[in-house]
SELO-607593 format. One record per atom (N, C-alpha, C, O): residue number from 1; chain; atom name; x, y, z. Coordinates in nm, 3 decimals, always signed. Last residue first. Layout:
N
 dovex guza guke      px      py      pz
   NUM    A   CA       X       Y       Z
...
//
This chain:
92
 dovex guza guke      px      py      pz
    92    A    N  +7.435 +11.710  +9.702
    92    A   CA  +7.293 +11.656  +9.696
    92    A    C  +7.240 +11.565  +9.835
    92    A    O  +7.127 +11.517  +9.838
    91    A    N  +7.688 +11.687  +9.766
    91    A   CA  +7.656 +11.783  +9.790
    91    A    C  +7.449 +11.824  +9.782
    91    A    O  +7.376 +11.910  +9.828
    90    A    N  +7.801 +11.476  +9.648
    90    A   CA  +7.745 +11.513  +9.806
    90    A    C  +7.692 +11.581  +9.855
    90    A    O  +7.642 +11.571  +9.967
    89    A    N  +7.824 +11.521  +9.408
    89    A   CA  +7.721 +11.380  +9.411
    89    A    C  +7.665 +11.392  +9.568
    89    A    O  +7.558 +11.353  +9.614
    88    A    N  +8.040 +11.705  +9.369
    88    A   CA  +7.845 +11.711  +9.347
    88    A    C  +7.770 +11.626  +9.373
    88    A    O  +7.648 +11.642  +9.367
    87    A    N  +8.234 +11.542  +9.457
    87    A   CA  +8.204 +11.703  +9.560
    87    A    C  +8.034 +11.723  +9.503
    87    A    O  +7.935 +11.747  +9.573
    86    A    N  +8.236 +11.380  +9.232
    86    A   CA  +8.171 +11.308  +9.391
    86    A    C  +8.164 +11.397  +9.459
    86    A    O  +8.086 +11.377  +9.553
    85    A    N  +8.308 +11.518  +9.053
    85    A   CA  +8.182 +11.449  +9.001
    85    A    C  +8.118 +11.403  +9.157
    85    A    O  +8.000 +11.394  +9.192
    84    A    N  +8.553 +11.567  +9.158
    84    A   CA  +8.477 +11.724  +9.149
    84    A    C  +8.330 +11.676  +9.098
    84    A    O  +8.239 +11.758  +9.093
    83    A    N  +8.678 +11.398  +9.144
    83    A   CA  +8.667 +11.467  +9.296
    83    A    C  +8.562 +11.560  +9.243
    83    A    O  +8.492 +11.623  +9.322
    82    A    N  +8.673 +11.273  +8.849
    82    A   CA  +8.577 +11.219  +8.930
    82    A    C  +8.562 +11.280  +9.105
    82    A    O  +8.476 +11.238  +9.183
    81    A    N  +8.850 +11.498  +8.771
    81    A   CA  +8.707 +11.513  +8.739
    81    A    C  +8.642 +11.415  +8.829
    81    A    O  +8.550 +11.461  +8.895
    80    A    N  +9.119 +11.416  +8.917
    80    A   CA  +9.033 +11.546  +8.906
    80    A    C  +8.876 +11.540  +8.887
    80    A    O  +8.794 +11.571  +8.973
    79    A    N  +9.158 +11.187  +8.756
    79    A   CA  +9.105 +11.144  +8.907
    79    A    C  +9.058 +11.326  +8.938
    79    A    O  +8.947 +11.343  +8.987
    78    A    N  +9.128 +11.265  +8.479
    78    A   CA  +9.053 +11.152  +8.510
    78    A    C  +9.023 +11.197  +8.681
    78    A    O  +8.914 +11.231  +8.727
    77    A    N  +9.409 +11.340  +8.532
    77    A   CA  +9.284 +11.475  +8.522
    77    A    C  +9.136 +11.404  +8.501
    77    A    O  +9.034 +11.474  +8.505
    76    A    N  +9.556 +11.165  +8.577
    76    A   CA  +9.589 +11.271  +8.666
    76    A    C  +9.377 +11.327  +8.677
    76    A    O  +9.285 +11.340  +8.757
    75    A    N  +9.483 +10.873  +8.426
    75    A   CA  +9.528 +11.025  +8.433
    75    A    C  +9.515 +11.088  +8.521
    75    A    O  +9.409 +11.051  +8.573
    74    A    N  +9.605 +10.566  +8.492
    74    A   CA  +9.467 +10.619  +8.480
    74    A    C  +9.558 +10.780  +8.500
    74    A    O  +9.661 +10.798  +8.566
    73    A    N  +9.685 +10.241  +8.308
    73    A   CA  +9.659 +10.348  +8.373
    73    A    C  +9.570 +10.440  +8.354
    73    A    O  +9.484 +10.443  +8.266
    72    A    N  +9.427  +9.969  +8.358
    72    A   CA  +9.506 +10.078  +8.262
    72    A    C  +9.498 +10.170  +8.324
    72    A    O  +9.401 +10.215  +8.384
    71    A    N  +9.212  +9.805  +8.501
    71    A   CA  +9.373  +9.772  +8.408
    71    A    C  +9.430  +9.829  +8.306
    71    A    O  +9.473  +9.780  +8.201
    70    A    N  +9.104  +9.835  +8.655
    70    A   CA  +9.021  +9.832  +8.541
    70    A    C  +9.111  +9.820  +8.430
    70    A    O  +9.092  +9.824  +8.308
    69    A    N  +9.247  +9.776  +8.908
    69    A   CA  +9.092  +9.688  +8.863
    69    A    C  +9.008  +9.737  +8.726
    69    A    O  +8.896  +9.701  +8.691
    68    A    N  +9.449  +9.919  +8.890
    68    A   CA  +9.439  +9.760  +8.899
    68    A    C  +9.280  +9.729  +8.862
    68    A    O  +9.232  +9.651  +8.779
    67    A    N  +9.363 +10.167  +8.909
    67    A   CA  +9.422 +10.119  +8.836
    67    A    C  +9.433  +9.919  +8.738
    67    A    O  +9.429  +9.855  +8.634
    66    A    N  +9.205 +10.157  +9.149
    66    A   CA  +9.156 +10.206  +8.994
    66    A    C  +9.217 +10.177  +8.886
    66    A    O  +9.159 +10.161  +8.778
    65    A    N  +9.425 +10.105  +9.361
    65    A   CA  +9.285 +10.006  +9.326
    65    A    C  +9.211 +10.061  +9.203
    65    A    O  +9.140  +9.973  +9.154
    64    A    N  +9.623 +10.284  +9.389
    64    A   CA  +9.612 +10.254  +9.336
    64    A    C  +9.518 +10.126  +9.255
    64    A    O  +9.532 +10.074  +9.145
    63    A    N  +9.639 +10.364  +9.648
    63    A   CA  +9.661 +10.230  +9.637
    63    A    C  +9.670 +10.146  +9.486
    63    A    O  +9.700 +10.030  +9.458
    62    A    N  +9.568 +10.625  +9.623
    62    A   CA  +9.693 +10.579  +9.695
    62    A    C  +9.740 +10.487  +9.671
    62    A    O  +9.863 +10.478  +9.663
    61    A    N  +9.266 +10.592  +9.493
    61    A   CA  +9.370 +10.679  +9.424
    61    A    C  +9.553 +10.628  +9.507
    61    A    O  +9.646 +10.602  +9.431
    60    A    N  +9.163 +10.485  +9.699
    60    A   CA  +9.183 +10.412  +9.560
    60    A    C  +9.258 +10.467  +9.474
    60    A    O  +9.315 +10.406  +9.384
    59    A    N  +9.178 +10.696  +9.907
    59    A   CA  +9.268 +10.542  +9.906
    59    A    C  +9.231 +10.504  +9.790
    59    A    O  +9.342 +10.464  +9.754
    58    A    N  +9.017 +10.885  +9.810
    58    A   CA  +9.173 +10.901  +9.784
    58    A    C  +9.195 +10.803  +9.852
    58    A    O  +9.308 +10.837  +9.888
    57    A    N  +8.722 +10.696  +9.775
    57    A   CA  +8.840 +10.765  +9.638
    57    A    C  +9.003 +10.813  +9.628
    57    A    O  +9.083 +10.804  +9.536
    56    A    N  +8.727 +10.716 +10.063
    56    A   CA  +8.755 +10.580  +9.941
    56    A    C  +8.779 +10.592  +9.824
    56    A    O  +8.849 +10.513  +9.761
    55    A    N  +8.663 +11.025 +10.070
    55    A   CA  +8.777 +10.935 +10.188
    55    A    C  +8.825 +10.794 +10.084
    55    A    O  +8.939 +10.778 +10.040
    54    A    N  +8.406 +11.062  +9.948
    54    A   CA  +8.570 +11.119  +9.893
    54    A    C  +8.659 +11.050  +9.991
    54    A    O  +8.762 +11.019  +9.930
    53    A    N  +8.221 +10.833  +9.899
    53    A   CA  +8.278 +10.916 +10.032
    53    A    C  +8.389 +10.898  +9.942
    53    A    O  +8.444 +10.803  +9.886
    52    A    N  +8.026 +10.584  +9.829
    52    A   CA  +7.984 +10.745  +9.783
    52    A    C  +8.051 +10.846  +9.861
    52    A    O  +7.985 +10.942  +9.901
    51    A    N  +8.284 +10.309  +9.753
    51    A   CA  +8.170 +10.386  +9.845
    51    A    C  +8.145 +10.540  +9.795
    51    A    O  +8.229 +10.605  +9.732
    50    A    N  +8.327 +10.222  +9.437
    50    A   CA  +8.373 +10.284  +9.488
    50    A    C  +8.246 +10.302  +9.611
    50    A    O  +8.129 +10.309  +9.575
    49    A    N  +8.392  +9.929  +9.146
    49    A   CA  +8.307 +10.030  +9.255
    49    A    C  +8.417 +10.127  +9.366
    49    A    O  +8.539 +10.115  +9.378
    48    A    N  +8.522  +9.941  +8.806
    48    A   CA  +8.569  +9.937  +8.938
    48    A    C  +8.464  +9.978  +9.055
    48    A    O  +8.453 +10.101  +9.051
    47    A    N  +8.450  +9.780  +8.509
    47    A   CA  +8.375  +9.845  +8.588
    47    A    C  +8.451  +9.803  +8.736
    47    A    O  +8.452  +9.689  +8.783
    46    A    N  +8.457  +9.779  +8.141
    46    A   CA  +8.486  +9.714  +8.250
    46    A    C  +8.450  +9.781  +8.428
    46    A    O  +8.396  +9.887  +8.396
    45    A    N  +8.138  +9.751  +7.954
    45    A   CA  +8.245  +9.826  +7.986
    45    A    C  +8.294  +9.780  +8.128
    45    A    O  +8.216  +9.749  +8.218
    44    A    N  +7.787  +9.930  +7.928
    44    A   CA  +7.896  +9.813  +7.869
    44    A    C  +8.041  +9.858  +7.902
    44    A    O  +8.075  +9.975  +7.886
    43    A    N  +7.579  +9.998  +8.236
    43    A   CA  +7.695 +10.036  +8.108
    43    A    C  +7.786  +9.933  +8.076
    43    A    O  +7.848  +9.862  +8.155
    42    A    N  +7.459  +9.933  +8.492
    42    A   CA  +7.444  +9.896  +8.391
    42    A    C  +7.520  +9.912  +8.200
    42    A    O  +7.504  +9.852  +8.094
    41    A    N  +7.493 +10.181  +8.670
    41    A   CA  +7.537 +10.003  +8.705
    41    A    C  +7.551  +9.967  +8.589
    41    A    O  +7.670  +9.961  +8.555
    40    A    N  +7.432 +10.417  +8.675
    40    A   CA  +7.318 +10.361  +8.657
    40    A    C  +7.352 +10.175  +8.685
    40    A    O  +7.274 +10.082  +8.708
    39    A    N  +7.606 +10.574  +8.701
    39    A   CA  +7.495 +10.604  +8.839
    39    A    C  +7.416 +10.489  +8.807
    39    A    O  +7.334 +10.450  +8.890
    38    A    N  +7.956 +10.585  +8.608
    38    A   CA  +7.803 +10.516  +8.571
    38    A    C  +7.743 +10.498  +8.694
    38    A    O  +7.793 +10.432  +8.785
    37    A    N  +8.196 +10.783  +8.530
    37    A   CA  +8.122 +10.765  +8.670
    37    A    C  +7.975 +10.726  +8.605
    37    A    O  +7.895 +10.808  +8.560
    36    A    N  +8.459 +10.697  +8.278
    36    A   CA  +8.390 +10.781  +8.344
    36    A    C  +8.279 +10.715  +8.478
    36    A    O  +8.293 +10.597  +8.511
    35    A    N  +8.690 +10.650  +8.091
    35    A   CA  +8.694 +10.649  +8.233
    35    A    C  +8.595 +10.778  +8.272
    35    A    O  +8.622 +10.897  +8.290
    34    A    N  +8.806 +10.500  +7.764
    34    A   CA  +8.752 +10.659  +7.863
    34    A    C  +8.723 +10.607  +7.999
    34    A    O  +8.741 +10.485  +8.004
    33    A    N  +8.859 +10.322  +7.581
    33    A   CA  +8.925 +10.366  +7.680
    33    A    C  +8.923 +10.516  +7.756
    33    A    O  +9.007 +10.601  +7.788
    32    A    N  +8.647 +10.234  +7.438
    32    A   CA  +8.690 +10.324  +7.377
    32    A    C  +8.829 +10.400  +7.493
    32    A    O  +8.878 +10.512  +7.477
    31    A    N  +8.526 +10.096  +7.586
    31    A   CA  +8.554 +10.035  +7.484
    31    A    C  +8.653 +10.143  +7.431
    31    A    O  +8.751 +10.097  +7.372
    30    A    N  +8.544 +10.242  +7.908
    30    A   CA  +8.430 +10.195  +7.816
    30    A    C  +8.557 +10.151  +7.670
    30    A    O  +8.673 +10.189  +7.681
    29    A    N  +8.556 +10.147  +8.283
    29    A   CA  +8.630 +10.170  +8.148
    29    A    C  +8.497 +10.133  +8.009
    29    A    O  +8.407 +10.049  +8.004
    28    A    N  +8.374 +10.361  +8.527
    28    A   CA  +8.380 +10.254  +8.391
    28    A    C  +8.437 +10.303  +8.308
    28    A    O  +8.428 +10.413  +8.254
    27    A    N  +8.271 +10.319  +8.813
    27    A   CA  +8.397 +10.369  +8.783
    27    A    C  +8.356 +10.293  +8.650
    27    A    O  +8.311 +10.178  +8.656
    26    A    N  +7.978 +10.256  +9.039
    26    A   CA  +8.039 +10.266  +8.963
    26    A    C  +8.121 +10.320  +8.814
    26    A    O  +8.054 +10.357  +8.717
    25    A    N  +7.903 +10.332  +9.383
    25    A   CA  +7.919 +10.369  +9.243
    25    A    C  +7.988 +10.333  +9.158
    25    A    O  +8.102 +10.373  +9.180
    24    A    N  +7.704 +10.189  +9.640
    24    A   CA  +7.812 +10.199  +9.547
    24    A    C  +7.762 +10.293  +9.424
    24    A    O  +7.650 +10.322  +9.382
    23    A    N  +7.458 +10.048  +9.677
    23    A   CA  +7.554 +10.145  +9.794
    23    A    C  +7.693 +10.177  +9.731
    23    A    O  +7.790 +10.187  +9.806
    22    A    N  +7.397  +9.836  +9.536
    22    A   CA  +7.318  +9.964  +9.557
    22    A    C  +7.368 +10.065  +9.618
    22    A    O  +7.314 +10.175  +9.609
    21    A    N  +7.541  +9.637  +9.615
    21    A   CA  +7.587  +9.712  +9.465
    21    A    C  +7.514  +9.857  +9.460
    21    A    O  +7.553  +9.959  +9.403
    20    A    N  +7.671  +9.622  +9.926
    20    A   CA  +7.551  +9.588  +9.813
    20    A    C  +7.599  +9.715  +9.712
    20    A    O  +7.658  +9.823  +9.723
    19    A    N  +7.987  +9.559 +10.002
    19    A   CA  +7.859  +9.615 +10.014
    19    A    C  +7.750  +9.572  +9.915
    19    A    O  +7.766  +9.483  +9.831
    18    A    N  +8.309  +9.499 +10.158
    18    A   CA  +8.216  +9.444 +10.063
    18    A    C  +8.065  +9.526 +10.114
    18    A    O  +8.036  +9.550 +10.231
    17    A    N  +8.606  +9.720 +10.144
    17    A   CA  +8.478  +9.651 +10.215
    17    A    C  +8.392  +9.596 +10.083
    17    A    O  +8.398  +9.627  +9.964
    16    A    N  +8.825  +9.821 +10.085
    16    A   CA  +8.821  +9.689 +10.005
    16    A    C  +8.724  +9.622 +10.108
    16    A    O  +8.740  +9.508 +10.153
    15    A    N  +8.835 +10.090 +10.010
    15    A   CA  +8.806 +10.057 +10.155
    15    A    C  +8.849  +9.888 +10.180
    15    A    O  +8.899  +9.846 +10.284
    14    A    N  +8.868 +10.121  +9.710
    14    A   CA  +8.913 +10.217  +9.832
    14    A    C  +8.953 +10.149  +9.958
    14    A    O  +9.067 +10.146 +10.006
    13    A    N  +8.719  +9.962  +9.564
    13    A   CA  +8.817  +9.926  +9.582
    13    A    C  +8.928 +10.056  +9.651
    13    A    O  +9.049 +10.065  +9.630
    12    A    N  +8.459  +9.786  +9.757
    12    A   CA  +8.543  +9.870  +9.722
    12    A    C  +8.654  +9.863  +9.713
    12    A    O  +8.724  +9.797  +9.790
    11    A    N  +8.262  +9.478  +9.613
    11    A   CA  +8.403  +9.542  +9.663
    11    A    C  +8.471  +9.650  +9.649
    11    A    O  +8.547  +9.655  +9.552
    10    A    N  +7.953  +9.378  +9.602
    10    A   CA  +8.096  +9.412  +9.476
    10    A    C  +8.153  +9.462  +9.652
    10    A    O  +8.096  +9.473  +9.761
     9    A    N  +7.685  +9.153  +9.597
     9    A   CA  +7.767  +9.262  +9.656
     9    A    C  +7.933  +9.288  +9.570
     9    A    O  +7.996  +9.212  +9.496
     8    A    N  +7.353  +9.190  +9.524
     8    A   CA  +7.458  +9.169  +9.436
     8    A    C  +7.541  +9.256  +9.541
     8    A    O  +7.513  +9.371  +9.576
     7    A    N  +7.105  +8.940  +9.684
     7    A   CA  +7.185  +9.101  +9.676
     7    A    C  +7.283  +9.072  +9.622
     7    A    O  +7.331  +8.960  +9.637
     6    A    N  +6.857  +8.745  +9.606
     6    A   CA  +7.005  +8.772  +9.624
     6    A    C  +7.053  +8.911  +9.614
     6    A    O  +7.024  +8.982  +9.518
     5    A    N  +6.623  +8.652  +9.753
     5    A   CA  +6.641  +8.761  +9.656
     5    A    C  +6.788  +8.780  +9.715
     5    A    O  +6.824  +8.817  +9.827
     4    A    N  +6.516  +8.355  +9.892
     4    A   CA  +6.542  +8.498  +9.924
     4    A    C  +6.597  +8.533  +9.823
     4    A    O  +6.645  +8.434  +9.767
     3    A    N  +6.236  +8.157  +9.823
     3    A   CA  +6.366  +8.122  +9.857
     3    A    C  +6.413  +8.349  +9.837
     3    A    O  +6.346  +8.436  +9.783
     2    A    N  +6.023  +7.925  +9.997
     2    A   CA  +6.051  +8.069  +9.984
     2    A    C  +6.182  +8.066  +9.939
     2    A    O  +6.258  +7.987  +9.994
     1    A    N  +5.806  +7.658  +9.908
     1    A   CA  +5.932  +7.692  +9.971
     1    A    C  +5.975  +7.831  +9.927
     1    A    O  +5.961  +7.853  +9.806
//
């Protein structure tokens, strides 16, 4: 009997579409309360996704879905660096 390979899907929290985890990036609080951009999924630490489109970053920024889902506020200069981490991520 065959049975199929589960896709892991998460939730933007921009768009609040559901996708495969592969089609995402994830946002991570780390232990130490920093907030940075994990390419790899895998980092210890609480973890918001995002689609790879500056459009779902400034609704998660509006809505404040970064906030909420990693449950602490978040800095000004946090959401700076991750526009200017996703202007390079597109630019590839």
């Amino acid at each position: 009997m065959k049975t199929r390979t589960k896709i892991p899907m998460r939730q933007c929290t921009g768009c609040r579409e559901m996708k495969s985890k592969k089609e995402m990036i994830r946002v991570l609080r780390t232990s130490e309360n920093k907030i940075i951009l994990d390419a790899t999924g895998k980092k210890n630490g609480r973890g918001a996704y995002l689609c790879f489109s500056e459009e779902c970053l400034e609704k998660a920024i509006k809505n404040h879905g970064l906030e909420r889902s990693l449950k602490m506020a978040v800095p000004d200069e946090v959401y700076q660096n991750l526009k200017k981490e996703f202007e390079s991520i597109e630019k590839q």
